[in-house]
mmCIF file of the C-alpha atoms, coordinates in Angstrom:
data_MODEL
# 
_entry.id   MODEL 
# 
loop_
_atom_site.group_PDB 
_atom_site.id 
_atom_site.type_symbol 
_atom_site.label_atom_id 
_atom_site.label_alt_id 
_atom_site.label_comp_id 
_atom_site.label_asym_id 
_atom_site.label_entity_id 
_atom_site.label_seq_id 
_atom_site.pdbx_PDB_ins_code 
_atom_site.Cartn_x 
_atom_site.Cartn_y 
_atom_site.Cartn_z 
_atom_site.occupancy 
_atom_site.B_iso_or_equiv 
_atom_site.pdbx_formal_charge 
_atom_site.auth_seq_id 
_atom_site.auth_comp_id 
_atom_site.auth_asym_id 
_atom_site.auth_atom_id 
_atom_site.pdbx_PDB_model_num 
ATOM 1   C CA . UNK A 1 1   ? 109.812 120.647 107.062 1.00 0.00 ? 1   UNK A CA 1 
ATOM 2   C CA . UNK A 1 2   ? 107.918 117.612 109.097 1.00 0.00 ? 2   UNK A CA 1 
ATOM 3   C CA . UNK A 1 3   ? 104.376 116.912 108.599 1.00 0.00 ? 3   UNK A CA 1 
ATOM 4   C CA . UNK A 1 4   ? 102.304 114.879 110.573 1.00 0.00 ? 4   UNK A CA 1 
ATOM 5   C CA . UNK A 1 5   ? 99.507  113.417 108.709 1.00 0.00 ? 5   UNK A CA 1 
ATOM 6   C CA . UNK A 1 6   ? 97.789  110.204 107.118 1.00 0.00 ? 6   UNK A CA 1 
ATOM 7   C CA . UNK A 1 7   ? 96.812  108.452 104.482 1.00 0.00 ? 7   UNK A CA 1 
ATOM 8   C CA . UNK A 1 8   ? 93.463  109.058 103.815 1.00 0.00 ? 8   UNK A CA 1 
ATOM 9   C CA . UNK A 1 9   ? 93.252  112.744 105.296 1.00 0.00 ? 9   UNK A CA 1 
ATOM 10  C CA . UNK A 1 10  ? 91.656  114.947 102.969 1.00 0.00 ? 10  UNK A CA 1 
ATOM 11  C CA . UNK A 1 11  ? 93.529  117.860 104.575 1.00 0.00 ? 11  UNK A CA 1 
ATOM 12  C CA . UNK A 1 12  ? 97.190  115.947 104.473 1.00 0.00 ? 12  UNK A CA 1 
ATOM 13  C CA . UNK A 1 13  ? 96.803  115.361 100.648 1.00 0.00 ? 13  UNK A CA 1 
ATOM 14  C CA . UNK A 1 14  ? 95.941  119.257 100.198 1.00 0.00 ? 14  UNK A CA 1 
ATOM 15  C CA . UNK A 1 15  ? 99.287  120.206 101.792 1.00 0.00 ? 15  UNK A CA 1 
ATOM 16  C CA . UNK A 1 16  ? 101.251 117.376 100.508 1.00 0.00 ? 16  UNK A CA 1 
ATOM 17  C CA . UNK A 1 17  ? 100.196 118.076 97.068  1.00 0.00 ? 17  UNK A CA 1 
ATOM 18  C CA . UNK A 1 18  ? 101.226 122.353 97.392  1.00 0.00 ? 18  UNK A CA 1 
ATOM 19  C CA . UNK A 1 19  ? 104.398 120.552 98.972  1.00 0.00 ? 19  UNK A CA 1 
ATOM 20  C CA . UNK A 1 20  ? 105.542 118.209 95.990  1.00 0.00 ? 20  UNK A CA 1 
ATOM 21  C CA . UNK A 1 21  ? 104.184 121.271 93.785  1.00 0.00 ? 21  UNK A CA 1 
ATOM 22  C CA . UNK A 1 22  ? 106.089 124.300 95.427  1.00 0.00 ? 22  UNK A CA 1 
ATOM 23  C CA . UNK A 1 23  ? 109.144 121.601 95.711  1.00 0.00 ? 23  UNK A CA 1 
ATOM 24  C CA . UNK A 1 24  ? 109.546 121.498 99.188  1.00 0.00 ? 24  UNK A CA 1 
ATOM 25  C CA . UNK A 1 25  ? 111.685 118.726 101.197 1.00 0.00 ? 25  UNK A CA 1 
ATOM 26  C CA . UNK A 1 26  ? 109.654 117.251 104.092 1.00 0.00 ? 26  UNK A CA 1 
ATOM 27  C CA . UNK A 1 27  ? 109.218 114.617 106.271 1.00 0.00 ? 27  UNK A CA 1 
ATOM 28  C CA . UNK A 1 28  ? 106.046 113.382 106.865 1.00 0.00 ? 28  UNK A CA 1 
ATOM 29  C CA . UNK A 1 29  ? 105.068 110.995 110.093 1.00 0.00 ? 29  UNK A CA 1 
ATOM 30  C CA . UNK A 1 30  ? 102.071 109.211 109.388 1.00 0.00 ? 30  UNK A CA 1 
ATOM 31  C CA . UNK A 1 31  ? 99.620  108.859 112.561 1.00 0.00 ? 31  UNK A CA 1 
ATOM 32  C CA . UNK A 1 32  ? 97.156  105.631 112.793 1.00 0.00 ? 32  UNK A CA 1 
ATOM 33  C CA . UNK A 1 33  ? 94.310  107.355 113.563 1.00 0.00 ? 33  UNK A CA 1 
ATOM 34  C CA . UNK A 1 34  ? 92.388  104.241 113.987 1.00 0.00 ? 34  UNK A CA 1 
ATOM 35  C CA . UNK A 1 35  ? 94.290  103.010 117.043 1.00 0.00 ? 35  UNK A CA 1 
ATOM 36  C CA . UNK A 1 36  ? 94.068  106.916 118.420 1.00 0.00 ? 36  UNK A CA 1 
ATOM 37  C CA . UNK A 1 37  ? 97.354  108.284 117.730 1.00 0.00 ? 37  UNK A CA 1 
ATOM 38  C CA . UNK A 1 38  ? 95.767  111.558 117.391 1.00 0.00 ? 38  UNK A CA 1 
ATOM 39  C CA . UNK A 1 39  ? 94.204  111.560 120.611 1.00 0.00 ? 39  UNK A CA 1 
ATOM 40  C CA . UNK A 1 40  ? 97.567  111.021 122.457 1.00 0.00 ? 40  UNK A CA 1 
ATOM 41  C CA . UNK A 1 41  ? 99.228  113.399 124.607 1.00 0.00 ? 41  UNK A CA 1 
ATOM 42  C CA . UNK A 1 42  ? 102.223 113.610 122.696 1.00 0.00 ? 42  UNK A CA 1 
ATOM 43  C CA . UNK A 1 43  ? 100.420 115.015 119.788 1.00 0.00 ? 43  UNK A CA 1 
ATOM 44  C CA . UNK A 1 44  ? 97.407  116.617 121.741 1.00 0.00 ? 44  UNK A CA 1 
ATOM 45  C CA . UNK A 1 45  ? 101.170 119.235 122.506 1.00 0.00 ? 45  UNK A CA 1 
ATOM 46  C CA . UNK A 1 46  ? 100.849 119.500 118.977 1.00 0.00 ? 46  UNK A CA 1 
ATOM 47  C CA . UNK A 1 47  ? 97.740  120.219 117.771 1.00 0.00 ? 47  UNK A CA 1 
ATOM 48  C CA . UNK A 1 48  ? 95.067  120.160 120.723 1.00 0.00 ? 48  UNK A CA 1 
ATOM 49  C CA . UNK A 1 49  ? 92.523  119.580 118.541 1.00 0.00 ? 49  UNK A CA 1 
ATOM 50  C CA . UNK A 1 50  ? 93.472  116.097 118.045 1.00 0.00 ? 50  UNK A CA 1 
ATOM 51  C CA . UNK A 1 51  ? 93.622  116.489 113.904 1.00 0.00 ? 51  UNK A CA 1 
ATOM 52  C CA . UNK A 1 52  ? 96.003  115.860 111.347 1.00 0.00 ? 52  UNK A CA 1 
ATOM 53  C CA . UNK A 1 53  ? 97.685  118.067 109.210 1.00 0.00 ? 53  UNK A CA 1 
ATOM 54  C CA . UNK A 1 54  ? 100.482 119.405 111.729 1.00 0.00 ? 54  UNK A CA 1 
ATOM 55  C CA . UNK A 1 55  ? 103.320 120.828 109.930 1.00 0.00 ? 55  UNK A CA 1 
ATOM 56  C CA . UNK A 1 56  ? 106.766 121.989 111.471 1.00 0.00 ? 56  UNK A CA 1 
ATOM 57  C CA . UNK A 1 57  ? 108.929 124.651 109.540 1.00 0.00 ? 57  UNK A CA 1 
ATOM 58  C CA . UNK A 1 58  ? 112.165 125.013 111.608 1.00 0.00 ? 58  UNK A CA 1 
ATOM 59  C CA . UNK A 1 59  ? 111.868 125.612 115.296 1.00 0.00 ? 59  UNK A CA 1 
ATOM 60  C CA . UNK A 1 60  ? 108.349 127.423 115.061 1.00 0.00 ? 60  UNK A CA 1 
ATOM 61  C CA . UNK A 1 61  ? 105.368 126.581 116.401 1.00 0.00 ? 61  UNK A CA 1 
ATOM 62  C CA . UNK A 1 62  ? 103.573 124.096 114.395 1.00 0.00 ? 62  UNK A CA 1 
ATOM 63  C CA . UNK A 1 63  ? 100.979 125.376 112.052 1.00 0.00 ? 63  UNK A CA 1 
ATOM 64  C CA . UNK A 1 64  ? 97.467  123.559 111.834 1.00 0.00 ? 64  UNK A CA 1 
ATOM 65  C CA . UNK A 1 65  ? 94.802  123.937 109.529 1.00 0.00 ? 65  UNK A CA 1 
ATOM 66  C CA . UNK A 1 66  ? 95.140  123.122 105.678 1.00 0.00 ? 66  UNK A CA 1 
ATOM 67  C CA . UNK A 1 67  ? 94.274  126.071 104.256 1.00 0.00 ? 67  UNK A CA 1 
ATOM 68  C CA . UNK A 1 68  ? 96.292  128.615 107.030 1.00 0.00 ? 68  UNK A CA 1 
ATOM 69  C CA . UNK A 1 69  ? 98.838  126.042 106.329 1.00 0.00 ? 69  UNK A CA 1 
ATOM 70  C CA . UNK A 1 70  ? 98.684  126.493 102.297 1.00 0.00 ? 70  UNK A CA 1 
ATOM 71  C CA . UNK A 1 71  ? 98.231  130.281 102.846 1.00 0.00 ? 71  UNK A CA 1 
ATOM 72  C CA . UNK A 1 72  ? 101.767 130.220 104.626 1.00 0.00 ? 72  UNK A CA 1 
ATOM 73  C CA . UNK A 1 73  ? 103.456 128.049 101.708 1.00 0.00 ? 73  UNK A CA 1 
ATOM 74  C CA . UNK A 1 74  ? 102.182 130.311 99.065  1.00 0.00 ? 74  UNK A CA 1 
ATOM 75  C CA . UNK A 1 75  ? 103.244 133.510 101.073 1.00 0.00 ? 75  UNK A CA 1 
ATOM 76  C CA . UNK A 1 76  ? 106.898 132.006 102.378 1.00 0.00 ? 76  UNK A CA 1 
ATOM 77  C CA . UNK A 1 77  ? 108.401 129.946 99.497  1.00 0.00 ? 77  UNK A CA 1 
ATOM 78  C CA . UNK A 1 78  ? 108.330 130.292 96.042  1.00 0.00 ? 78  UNK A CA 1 
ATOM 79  C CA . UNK A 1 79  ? 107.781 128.017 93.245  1.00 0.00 ? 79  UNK A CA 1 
ATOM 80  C CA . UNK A 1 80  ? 105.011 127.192 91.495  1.00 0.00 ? 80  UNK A CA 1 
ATOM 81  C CA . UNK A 1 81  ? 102.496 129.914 92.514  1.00 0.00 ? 81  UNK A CA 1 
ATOM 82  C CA . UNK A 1 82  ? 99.181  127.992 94.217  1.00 0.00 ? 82  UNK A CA 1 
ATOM 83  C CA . UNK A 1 83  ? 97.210  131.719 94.000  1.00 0.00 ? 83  UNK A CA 1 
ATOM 84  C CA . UNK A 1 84  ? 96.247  134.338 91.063  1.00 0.00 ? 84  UNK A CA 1 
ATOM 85  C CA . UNK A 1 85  ? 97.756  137.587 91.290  1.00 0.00 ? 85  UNK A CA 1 
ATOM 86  C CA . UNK A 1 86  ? 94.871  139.566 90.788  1.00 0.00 ? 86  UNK A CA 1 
ATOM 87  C CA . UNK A 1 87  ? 92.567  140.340 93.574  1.00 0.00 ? 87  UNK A CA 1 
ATOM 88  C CA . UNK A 1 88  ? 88.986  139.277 92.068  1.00 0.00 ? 88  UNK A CA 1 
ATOM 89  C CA . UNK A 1 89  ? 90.432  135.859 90.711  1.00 0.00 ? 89  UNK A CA 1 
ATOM 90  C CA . UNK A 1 90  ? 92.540  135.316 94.305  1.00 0.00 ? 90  UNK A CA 1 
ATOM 91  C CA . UNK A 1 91  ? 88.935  135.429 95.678  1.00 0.00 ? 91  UNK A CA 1 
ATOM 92  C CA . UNK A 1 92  ? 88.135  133.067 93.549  1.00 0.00 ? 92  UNK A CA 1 
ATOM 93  C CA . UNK A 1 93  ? 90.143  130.440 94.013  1.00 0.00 ? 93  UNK A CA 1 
ATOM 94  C CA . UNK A 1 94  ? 89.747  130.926 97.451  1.00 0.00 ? 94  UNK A CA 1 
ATOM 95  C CA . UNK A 1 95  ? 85.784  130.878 97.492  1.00 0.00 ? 95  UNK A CA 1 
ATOM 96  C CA . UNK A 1 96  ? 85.945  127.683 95.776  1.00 0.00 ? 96  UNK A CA 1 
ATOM 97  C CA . UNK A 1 97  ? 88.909  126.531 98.073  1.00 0.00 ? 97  UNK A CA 1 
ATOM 98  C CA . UNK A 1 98  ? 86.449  126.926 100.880 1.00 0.00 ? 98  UNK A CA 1 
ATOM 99  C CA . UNK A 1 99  ? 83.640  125.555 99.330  1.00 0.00 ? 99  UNK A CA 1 
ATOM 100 C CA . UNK A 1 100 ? 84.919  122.051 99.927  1.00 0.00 ? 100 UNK A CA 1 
ATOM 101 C CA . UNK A 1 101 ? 87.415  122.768 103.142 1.00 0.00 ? 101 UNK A CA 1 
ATOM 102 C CA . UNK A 1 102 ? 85.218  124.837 105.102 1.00 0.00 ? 102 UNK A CA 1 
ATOM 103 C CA . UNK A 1 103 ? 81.368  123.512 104.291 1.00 0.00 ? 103 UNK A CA 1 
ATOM 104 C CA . UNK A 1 104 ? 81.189  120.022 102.851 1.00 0.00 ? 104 UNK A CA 1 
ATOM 105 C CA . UNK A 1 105 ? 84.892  118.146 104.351 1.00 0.00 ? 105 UNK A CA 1 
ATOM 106 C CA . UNK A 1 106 ? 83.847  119.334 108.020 1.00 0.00 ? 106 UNK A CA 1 
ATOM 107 C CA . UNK A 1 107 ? 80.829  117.074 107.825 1.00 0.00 ? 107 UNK A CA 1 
ATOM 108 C CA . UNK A 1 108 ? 82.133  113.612 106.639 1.00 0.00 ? 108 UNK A CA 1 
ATOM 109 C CA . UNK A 1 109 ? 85.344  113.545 109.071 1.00 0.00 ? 109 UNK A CA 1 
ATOM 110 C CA . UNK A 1 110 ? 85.976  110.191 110.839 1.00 0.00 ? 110 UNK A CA 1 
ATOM 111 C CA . UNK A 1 111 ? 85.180  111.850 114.449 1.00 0.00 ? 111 UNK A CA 1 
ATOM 112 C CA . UNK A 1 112 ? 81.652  113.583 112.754 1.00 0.00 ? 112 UNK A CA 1 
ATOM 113 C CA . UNK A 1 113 ? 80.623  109.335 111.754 1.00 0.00 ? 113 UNK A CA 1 
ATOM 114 C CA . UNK A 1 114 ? 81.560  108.613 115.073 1.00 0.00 ? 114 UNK A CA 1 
ATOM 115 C CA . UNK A 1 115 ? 79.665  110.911 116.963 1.00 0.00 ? 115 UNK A CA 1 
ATOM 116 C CA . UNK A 1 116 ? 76.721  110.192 115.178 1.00 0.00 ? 116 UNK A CA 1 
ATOM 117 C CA . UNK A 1 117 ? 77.171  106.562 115.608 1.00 0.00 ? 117 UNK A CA 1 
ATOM 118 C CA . UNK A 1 118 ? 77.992  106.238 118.801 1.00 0.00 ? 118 UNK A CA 1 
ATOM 119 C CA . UNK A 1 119 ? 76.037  109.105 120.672 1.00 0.00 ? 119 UNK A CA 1 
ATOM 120 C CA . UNK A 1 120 ? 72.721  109.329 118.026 1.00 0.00 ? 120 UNK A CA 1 
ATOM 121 C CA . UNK A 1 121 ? 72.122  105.248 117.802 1.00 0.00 ? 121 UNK A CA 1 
ATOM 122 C CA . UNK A 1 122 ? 72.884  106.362 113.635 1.00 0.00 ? 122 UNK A CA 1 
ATOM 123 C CA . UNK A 1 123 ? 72.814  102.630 112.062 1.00 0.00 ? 123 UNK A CA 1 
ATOM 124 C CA . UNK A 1 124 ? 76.228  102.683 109.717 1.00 0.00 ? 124 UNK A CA 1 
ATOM 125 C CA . UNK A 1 125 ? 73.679  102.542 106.483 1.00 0.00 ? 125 UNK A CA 1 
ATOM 126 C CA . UNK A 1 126 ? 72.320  106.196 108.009 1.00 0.00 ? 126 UNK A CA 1 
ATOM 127 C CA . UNK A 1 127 ? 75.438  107.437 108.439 1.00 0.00 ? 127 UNK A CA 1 
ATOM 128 C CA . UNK A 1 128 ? 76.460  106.747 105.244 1.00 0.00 ? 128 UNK A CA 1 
ATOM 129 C CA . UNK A 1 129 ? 73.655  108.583 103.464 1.00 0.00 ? 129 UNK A CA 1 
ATOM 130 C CA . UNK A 1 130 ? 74.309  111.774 105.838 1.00 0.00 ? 130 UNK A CA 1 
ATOM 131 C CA . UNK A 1 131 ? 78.445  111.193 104.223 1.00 0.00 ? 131 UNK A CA 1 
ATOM 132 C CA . UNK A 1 132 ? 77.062  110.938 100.660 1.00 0.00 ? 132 UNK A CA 1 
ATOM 133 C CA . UNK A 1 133 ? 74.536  113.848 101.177 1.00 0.00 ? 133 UNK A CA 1 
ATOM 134 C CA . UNK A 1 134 ? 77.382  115.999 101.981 1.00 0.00 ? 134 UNK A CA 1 
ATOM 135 C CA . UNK A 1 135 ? 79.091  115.127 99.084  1.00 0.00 ? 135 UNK A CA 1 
ATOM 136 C CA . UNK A 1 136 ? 76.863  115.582 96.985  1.00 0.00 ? 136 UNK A CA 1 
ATOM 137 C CA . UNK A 1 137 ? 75.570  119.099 97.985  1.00 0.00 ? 137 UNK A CA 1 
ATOM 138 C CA . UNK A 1 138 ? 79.475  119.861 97.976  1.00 0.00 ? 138 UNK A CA 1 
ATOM 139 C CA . UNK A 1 139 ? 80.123  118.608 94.401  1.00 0.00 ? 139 UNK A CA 1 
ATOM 140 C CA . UNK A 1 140 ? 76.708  119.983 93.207  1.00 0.00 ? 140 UNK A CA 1 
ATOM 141 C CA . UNK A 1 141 ? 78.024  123.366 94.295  1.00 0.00 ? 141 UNK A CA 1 
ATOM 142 C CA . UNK A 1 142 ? 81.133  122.965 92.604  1.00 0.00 ? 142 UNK A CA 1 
ATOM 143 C CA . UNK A 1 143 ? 79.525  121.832 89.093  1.00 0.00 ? 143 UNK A CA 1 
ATOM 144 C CA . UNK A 1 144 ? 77.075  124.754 89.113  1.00 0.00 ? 144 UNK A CA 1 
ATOM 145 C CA . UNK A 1 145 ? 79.915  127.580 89.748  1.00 0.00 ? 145 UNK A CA 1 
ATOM 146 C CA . UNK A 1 146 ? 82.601  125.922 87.519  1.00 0.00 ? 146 UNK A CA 1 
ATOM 147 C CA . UNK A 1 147 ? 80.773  125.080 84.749  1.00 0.00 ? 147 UNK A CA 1 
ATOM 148 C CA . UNK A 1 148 ? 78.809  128.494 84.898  1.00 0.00 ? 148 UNK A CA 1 
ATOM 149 C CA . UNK A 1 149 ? 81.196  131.175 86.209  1.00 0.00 ? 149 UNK A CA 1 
ATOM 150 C CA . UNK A 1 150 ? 83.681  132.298 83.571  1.00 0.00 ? 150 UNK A CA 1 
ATOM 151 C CA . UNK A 1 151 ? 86.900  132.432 85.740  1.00 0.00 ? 151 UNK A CA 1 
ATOM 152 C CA . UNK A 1 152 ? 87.078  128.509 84.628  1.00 0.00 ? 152 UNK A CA 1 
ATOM 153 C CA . UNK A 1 153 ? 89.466  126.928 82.660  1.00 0.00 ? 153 UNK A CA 1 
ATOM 154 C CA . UNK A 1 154 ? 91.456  124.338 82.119  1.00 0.00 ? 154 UNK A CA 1 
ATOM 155 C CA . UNK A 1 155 ? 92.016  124.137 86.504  1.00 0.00 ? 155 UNK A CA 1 
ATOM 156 C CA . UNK A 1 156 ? 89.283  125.909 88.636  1.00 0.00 ? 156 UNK A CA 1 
ATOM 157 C CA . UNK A 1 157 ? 90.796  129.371 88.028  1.00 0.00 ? 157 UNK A CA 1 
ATOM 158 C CA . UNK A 1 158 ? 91.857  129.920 84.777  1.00 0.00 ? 158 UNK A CA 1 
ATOM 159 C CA . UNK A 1 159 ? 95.125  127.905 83.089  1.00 0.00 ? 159 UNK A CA 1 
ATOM 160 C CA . UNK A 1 160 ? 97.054  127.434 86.529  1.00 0.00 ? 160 UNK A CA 1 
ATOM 161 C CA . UNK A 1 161 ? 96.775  125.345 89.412  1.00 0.00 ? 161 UNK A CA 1 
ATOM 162 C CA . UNK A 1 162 ? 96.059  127.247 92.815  1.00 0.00 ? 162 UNK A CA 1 
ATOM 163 C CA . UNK A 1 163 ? 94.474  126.389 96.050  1.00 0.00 ? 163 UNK A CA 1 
ATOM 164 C CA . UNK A 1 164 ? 90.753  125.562 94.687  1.00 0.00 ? 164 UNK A CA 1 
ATOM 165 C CA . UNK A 1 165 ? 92.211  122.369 92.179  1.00 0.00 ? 165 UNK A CA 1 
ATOM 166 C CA . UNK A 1 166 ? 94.207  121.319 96.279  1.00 0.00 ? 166 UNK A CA 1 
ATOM 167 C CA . UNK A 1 167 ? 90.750  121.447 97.649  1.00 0.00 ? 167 UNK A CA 1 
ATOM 168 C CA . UNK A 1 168 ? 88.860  120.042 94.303  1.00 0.00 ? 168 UNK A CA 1 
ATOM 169 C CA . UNK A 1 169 ? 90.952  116.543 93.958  1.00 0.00 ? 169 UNK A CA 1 
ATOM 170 C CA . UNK A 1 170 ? 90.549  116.018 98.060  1.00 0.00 ? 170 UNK A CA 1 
ATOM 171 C CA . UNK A 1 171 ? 86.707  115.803 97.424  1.00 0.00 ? 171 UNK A CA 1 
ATOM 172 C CA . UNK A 1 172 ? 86.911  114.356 94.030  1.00 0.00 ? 172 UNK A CA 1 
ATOM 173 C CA . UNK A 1 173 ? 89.536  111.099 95.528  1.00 0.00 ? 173 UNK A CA 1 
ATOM 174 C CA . UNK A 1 174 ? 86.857  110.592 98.690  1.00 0.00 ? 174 UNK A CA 1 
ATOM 175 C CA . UNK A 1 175 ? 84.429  110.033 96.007  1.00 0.00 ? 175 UNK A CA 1 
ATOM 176 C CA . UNK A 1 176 ? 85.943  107.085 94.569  1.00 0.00 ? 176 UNK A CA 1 
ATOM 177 C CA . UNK A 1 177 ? 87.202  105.846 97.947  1.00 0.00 ? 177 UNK A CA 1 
ATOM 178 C CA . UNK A 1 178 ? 82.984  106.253 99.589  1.00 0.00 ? 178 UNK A CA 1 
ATOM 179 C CA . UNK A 1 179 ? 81.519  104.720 95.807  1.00 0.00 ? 179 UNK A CA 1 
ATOM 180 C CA . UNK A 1 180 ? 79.873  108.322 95.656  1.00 0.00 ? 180 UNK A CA 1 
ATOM 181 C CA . UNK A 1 181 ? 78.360  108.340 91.910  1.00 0.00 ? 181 UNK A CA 1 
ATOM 182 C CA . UNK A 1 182 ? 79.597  110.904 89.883  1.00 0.00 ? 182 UNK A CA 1 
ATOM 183 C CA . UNK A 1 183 ? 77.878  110.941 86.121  1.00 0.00 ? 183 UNK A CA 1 
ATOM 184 C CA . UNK A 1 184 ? 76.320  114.636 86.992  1.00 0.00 ? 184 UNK A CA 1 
ATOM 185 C CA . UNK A 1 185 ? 79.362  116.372 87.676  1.00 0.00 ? 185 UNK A CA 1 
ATOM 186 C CA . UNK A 1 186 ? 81.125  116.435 84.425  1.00 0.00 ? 186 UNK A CA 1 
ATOM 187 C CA . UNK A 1 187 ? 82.739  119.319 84.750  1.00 0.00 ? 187 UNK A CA 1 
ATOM 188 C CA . UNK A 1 188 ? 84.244  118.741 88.001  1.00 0.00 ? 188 UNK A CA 1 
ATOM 189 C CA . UNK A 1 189 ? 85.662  115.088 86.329  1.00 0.00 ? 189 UNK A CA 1 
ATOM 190 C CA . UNK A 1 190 ? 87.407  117.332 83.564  1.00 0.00 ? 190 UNK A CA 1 
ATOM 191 C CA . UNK A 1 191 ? 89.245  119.463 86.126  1.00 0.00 ? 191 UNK A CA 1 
ATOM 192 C CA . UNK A 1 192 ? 89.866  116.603 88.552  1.00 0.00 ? 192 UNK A CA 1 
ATOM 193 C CA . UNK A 1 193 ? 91.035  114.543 85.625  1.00 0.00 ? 193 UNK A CA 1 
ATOM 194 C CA . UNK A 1 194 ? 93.878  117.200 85.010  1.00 0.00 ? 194 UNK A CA 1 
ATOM 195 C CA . UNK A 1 195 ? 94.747  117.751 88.132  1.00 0.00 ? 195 UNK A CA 1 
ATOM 196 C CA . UNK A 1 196 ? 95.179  113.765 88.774  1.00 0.00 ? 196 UNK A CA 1 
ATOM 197 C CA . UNK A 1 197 ? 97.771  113.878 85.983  1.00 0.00 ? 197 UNK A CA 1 
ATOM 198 C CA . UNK A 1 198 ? 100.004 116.269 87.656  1.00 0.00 ? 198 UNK A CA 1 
ATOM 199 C CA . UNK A 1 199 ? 103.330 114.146 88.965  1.00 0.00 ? 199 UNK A CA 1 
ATOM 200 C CA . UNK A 1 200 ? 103.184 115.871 92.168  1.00 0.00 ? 200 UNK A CA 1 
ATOM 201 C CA . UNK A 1 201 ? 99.539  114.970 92.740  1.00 0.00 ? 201 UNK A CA 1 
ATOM 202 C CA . UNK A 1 202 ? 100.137 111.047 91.994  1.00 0.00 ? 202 UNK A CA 1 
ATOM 203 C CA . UNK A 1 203 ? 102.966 111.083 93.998  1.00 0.00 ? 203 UNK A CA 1 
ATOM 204 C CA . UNK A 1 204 ? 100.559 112.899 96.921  1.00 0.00 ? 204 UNK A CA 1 
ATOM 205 C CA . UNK A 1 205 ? 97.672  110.807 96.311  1.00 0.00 ? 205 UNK A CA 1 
ATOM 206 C CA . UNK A 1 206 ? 96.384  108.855 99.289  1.00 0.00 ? 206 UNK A CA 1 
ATOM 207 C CA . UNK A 1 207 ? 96.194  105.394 98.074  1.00 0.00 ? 207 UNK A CA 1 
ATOM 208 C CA . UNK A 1 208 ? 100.492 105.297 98.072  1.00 0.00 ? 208 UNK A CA 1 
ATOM 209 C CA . UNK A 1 209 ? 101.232 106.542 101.325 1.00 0.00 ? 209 UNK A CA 1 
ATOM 210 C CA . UNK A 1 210 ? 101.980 104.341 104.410 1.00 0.00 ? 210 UNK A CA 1 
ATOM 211 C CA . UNK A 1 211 ? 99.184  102.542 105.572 1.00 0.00 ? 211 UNK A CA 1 
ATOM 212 C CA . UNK A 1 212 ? 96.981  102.837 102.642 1.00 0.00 ? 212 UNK A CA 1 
ATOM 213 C CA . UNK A 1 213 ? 94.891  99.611  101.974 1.00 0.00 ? 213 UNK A CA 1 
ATOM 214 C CA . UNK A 1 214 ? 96.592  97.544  99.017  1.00 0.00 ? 214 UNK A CA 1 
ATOM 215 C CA . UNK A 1 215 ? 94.609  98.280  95.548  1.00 0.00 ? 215 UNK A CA 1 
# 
């Protein structure tokens, strides 16, 4: 398999963790999205929308999205299963999944700062509180219905890792990376703490891949 992706995409770590997880080979060609790579033609072929994760799987068309693209992981290779079998806990995982990919992620994205920046007048120091307010609301979320729902265990759903913990450690990394404070969550440490001691999440973590600022 190739990959495009980056460093510090949220999205890239997601896939690259179910990668190293499920024990899939891949290649992965890291973009600068900082000097535009993404906005290139050669990659606008790719994915039109100008975002990273991209992945290849044999002469297919590439597949976009992290979550479509973790969906076709869990349902092509095996593994370590990323998803409960049964139905109501599947949901679950997925709900939670979601909770960060779909409704707090989309809102702190490089190209959402920009926008607001450069088309709203948004001094940096605004923009920064409309990043940390989507964190928060996101982890806030996540505290409430993990510490309160009684699928959780020792990983989001239960005992096992799945698609939610992929989704989970994305958020929980940006915090430390955007000095988000975290005291209220403890829950959500606990889980992220477990999931950051997984080999094939240190090995995905964003701070050593290629073009990751020096610690």
């Amino acid at each position: 398999m190739k990959m495009y992706g980056n460093w510090r995409s949220a999205a890239a770590f997601r896939v690259r963790i179910a990668l190293n997880l499920k024990g899939i080979a891949y290649e992965e060609v890291f973009l600068d999205l900082d000097a535009g790579d993404q906005h290139k033609p050669d990659f606008l072929a790719i994915n039109p929308q100008g975002a990273v994760p991209a992945l290849f799987d044999g002469d297919g068309p590439p597949l976009t999205q992290s979550l479509a693209i973790l969906d076709y992981l869990e349902e092509t290779r095996t593994g370590v299963p990323l998803l409960p079998e049964e139905p109501r806990a599947r949901a679950r995982a997925r709900s939670l999944a979601q909770v960060v990919a779909c409704d707090t992620h989309p809102l702190y994205v490089p190209r959402v700062r920009t926008f607001l920046m450069e088309n709203y007048g948004l001094p940096r120091e605004r923009m920064l509180e409309f990043l940390r307010n989507a964190f928060i609301t996101g982890l806030k979320t996540l505290e409430t219905r993990l510490s309160n729902e009684a699928g959780t265990g020792r990983f989001c759903q239960g005992d096992a890792v799945s698609h939610a913990d992929l989704c989970l450690i994305s958020l929980w990394v940006g915090t430390g990376i955007f000095g988000i404070d975290t005291a209220a969550y403890p829950t959500v440490k606990r889980i992220s703490e477990e999931v950051l001691a997984l080999d094939a999440v240190a090995r995905a973590h964003p701070l050593r891949q290629p073009g990751a600022p020096a610690s």
